[in-house]
C-alpha positions as CSV (number, residue, x, y, z in Angstrom):
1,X,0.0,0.0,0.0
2,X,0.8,3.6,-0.8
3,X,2.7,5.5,2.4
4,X,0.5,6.1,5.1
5,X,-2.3,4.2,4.3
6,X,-3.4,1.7,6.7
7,X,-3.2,-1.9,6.9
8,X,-5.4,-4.3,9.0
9,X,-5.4,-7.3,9.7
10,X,-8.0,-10.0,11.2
11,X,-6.9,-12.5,13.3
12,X,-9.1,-14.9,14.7
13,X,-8.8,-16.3,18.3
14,X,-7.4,-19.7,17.4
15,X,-4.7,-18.0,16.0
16,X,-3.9,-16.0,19.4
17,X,-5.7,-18.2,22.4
18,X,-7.0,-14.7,23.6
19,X,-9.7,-13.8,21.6
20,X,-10.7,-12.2,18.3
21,X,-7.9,-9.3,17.6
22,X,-8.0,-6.7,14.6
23,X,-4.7,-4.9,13.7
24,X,-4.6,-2.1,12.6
25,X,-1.3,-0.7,11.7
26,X,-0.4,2.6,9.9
27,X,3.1,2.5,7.4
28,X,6.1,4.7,8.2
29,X,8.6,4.7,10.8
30,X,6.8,7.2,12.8
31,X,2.9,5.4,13.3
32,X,1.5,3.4,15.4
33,X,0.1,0.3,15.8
34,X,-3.4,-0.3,17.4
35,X,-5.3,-3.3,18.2
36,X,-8.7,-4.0,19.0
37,X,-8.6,-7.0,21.4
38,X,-11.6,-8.8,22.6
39,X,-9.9,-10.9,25.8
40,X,-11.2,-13.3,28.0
41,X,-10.3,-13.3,31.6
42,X,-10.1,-16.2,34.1
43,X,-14.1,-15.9,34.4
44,X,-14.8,-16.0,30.7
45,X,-15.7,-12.6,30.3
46,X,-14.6,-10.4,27.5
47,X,-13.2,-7.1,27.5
48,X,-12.6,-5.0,24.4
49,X,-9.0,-3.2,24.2
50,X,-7.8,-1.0,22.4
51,X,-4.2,-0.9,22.8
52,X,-1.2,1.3,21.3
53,X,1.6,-1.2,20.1
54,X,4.2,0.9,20.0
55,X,4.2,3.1,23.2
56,X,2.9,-0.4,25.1
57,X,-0.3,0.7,26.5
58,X,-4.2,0.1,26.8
59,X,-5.2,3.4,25.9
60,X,-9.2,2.1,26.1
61,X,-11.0,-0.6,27.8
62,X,-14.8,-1.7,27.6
63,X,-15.1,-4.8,30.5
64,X,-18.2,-7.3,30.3
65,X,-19.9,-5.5,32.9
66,X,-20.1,-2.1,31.5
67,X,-16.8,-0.5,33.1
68,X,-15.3,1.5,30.5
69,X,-11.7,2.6,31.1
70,X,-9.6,5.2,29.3
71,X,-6.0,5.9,29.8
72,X,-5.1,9.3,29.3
73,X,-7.3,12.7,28.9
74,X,-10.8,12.0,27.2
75,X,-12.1,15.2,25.4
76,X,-15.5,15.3,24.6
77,X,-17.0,18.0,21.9
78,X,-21.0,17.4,22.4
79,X,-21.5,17.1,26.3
80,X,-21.4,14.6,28.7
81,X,-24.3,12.7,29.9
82,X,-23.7,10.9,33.7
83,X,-26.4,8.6,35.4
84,X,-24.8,8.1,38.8
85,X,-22.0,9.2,41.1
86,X,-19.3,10.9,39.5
87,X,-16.1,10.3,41.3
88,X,-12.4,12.4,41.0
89,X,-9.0,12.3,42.6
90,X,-7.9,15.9,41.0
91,X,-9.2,19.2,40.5
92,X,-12.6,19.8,38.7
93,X,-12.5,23.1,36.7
94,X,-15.0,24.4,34.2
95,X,-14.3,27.1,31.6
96,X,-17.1,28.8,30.1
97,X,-17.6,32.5,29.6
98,X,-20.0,32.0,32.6
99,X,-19.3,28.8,34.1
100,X,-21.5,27.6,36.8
101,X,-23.0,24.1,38.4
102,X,-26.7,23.5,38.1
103,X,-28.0,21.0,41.6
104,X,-31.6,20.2,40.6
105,X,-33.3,18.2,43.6
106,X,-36.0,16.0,41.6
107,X,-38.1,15.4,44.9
108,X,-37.8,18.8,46.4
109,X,-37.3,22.7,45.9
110,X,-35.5,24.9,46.1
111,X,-32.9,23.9,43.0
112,X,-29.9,25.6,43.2
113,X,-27.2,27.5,41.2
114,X,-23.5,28.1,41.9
115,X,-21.8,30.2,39.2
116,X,-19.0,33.1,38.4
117,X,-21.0,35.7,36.6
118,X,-18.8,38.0,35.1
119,X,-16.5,37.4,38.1
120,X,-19.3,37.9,40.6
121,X,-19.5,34.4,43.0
122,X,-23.3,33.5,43.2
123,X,-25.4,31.0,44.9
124,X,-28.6,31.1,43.5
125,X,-32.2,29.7,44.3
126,X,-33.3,29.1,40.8
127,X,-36.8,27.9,41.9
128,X,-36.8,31.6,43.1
129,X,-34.9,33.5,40.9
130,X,-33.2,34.9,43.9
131,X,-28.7,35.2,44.4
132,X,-29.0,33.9,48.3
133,X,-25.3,34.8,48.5
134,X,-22.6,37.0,46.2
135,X,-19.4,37.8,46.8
136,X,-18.1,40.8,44.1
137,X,-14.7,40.7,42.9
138,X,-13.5,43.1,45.7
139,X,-14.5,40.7,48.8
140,X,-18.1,42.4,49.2
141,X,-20.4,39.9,50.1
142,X,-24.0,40.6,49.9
143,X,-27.0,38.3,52.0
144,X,-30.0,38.3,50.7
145,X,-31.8,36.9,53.8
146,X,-31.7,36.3,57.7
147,X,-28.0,35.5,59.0
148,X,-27.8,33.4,61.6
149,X,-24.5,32.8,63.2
150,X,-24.3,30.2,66.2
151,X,-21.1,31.0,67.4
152,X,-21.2,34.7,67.2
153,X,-19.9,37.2,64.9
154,X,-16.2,39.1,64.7
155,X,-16.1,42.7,63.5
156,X,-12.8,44.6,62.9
157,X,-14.2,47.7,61.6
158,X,-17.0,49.7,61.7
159,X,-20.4,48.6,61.8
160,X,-23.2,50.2,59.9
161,X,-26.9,49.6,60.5
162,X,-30.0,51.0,59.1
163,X,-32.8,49.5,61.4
164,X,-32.7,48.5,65.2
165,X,-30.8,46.3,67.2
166,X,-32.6,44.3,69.8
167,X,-35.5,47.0,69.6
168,X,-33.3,49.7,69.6
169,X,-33.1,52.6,67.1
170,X,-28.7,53.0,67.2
171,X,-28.7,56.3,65.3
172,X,-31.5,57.6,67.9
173,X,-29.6,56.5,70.9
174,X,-26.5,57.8,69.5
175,X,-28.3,61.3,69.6
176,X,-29.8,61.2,72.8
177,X,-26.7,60.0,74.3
178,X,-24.5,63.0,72.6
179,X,-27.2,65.6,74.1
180,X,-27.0,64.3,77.6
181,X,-22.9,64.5,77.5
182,X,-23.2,68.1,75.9
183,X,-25.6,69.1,78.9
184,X,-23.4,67.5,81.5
185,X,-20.7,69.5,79.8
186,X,-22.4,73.2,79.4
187,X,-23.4,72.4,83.1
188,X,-21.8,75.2,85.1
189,X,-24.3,73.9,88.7
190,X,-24.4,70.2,89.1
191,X,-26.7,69.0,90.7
192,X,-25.8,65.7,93.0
């Protein structure tokens, strides 16, 4: 055959002991080899391989039960459809011009949403349509609900607060409390 076409070859499992085998092997010095292997194990399953030849490696494995193997990075252009527990021993990271993780509770709602939006961090309540917690990409963090915090709360910093605390008015108290120091002040005649 002409340079870099490919040649295969069928080669039944009498002639290995292992199962059917197809060989398919590219010309030049610097191709491959693959196989497709169909082996039994000890239990009389099959598995299909596909194995490089020349580096000496399975690069993809279907077992009889279902398992599917793949040695190396698997890159998938359409999406990728999981049914079941999705298990990793490294990083996850997702690129997208907006990427974010969709958690859809089929029984119950709220659904939720965790996403960088334009490098705002969100949770969301999609059921609601509601961010329940943003953080901006200068550390502001913004609640959109009750806070409760059950083992108190650190401030270094002032505090701002537009409403009461524990039924009282601060900004109120602040000016009552300044008028009665000014008057203890201006006092030239205590009284005791």
């Amino acid at each position: 055959p002409p340079s870099g076409s490919v040649n295969t070859t069928l080669i039944s499992s009498a002639q290995t002991g292992t199962g059917g085998l197809i060989k398919l092997a590219r010309t030049g010095t610097a191709n491959g080899e693959y196989l497709f292997k169909m082996l039994n194990d000890s239990g009389n399953d099959c598995s299909l391989v596909i194995r490089d030849e020349k580096a000496g490696a399975s690069r993809f494995t279907i077992d009889s039960n279902g398992t599917v193997d793949v040695a190396g990075n698997l890159d998938v252009g359409a999406g990728l459809d999981v049914t079941g527990a999705i298990t990793s021993t490294g990083t996850l990271t997702i690129e997208n011009a907006a990427p974010g993780i969709s958690l859809n509770d089929t029984n119950s709602n709220p659904d939720w949403q965790v996403k960088n939006e334009n490098g705002l961090f969100r949770i969301r309540d999609i059921t609601s349509s509601v961010n329940r917690l943003t953080i901006a990409s200068g550390g502001q963090t913004v609640i959109s609900g009750n806070l409760d915090c059950s083992s108190g709360v650190d401030v270094t910093g002032n505090i701002t607060v537009s409403g009461t605390v524990d039924g009282v008015d601060i900004a109120a108290l602040n000016t009552t409390v300044s008028n009665i120091t000014t008057d203890l002040v201006s006092d030239t005649t205590p009284q005791l």
